[in-house]
C-alpha positions, 0 to 999 in steps of 0.5 A: 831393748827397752833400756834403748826404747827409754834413752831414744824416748829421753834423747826425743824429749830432750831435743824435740821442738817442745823442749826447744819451746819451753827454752825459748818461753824462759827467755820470754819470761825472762825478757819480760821481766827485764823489760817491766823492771825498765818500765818501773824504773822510768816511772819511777824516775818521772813521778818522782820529778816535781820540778825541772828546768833546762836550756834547750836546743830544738833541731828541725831539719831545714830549720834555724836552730831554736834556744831557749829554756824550759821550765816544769812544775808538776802536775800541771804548770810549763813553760817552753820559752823560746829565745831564738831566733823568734821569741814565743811561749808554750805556757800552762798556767795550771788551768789554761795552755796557751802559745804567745809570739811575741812579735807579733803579740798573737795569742791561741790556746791550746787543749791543755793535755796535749802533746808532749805536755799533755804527757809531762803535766799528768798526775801520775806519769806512765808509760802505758795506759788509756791515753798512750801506747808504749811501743818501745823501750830500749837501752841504747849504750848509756841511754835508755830510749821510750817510744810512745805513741800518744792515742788518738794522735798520728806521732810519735814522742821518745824520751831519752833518759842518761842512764849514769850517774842517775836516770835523768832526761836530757831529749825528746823527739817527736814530728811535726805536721810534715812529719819532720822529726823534732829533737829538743836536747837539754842541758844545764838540768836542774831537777826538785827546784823551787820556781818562782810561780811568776814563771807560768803566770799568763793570761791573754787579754779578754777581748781575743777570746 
């Protein structure tokens, strides 16, 4: 009777929901493990950029498609030069941020740790801290996808990494004002290039300011 008494004991513990918990906390663990070696990685990836330049495609929907090409140095010079189908800059020159139409000759500056570039032109680059939130991060077939949500703004900003031959970023995806998503594609990648400093050289008149 009591050699029954410990196999049903066994058998309990075994298959109760305690045991099944404990499985499920491994996987857990597991999963987060997985997920932390993601976040080092794309890290990684990133703080080790210094530079990066690319064509770009920017895509909003019920909008012409913008060209143009993009320039990085970091941690705090960029360049978002628009080509078509208006010719207009986003410029950090390392101190101030500034958006130039050229048509129209009118200049505004910017806070200079805003938005994406806010994000692109800090010192050290992560995913998660006091001036962002990682909501998620994913591996989407040979793409690896963040979703972060910049705090103290109501969007969202993903960055899109190619996994192979090496990490590389080759999208960013954010909303704008009318919560339209915004898909800026890059292609003809270039990364740890020396620019020539002229490229992020700007300075508006003094009288419109």
């Amino acid at each position: 009777m009591k050699t029954k008494v410990n196999y049903l004991l066994l058998f309990t513990l075994l298959f109760s929901p305690l045991a099944a918990s404990s499985e499920e906390q491994i996987k857990v663990v597991e999963k987060n493990k997985q997920q932390a070696a993601l976040i080092t990685k794309v890290e990684d990836y990133l703080n080790d950029i210094t530079s990066f330049q690319a064509s770009f495609e920017q895509v909003i929907p019920g909008q012409p498609i913008s060209t143009g090409m993009f320039y990085l140095q970091r941690p705090r010079q960029f360049l978002w030069q628009y080509n078509v189908p208006h010719a207009q800059k986003l410029v950090s020159n390392g101190k101030h941020l500034y958006f130039y139409d050229e048509e129209s000759e009118q200049v505004t500056q910017l806070p200079l740790n805003s938005g994406i570039g806010g994000l692109l032109t800090a010192k050290k680059l992560q995913l998660q801290n006091d001036k962002v939130a990682l909501k998620s991060l994913t591996e989407e077939g040979a793409f690896i996808k963040a979703v972060l949500s910049p705090k103290g703004e109501d969007h969202m900003v993903s960055f899109v990494f190619h996994k192979q031959p090496a990490l590389q970023l080759v999208k960013l995806i954010t909303t704008d004002e009318l919560g339209s998503e915004i898909h800026v594609g890059f292609s003809q990648i270039k990364e740890k290039i020396v620019i020539d400093q002229d490229v992020f050289a700007f300075e508006p008149d003094a009288d419109e300011f």
